[in-house]
C-alpha positions in Angstrom: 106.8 81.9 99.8 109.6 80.4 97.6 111.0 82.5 94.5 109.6 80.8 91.2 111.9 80.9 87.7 110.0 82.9 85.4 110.4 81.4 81.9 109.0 82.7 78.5 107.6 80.6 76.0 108.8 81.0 72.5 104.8 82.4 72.0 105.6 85.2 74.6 109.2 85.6 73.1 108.2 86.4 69.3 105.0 88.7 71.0 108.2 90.5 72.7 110.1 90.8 69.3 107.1 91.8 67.4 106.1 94.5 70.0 109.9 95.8 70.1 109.9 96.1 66.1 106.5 97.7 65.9 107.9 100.6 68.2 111.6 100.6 66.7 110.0 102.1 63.3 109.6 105.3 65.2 112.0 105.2 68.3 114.7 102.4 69.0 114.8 103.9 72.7 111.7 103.7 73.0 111.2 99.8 71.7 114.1 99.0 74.2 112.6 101.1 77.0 109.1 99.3 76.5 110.8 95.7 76.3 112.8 96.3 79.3 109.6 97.4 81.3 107.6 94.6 79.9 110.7 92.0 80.9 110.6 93.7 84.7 107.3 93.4 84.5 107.4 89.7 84.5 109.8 89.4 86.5 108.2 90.5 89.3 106.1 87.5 89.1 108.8 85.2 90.7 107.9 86.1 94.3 104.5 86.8 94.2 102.7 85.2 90.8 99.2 84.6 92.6 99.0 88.3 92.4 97.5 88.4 88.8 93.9 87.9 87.9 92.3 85.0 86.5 91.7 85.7 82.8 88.2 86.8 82.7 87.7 85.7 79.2 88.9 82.0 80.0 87.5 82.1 83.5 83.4 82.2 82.0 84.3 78.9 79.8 86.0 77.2 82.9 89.7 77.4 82.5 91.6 78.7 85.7 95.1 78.1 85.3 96.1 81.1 83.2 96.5 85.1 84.9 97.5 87.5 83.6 99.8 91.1 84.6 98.8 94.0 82.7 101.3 96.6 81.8 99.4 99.1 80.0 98.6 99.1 77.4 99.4 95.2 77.7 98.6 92.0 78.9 100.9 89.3 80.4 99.6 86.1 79.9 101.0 83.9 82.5 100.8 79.9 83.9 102.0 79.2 87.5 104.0 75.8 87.5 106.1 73.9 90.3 109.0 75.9 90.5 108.0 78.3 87.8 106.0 81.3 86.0 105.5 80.0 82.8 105.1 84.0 80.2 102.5 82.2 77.8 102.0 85.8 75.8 102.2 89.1 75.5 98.7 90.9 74.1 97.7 94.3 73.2 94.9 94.8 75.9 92.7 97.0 73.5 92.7 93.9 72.0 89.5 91.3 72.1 91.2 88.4 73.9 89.1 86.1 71.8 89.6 87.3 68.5 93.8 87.0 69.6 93.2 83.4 70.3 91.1 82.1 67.1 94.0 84.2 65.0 96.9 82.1 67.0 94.6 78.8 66.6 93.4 79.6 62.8 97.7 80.1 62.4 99.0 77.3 64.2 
């Protein structure tokens, strides 16, 4: 099996931020240590990225092409392409993954 990039969207990139300044109120160590597991995390994905599940919410309305990793307590939202693992987002899995999505879509 050939190594994939893995690639972040901007999306996934400003989740990243926002999760890093959330922590860094109370600890900077800890914000760093979170983002560097989440980043690892993802990472991972480049030799194996069929490993993640099939988003369940998505999966019930027909749409297959997105997994996801979790790394609690979050979710990496990921898109296998040619090549490349495409980091769509990272969510809060306590979360309701529909009420995530009409918030990005009612904001976009």
């Amino acid at each position: 099996m050939a190594e994939r990039e893995v690639r972040w969207t901007r999306t996934a990139q400003r989740d990243l931020n926002a999760i890093g300044n959330y922590i860094a109120e109370d600890s900077t160590d800890n914000a760093l240590a979170v983002l560097d597991r989440l980043q690892g995390r993802a990472e991972t994905l480049s030799d194996n990225a069929e490993r993640g599940r099939m988003l369940p919410e998505l999966r019930v309305v027909d749409v297959h092409q997105y997994r996801e990793l979790i790394e609690r307590p979050w979710r990496l939202i990921y898109r296998i392409e040619p090549g490349a693992v495409l980091v769509m987002a990272v969510l809060d899995g306590r979360r309701d993954l529909h009420s995530v999505l009409l918030e990005r879509l009612v904001r976009a």
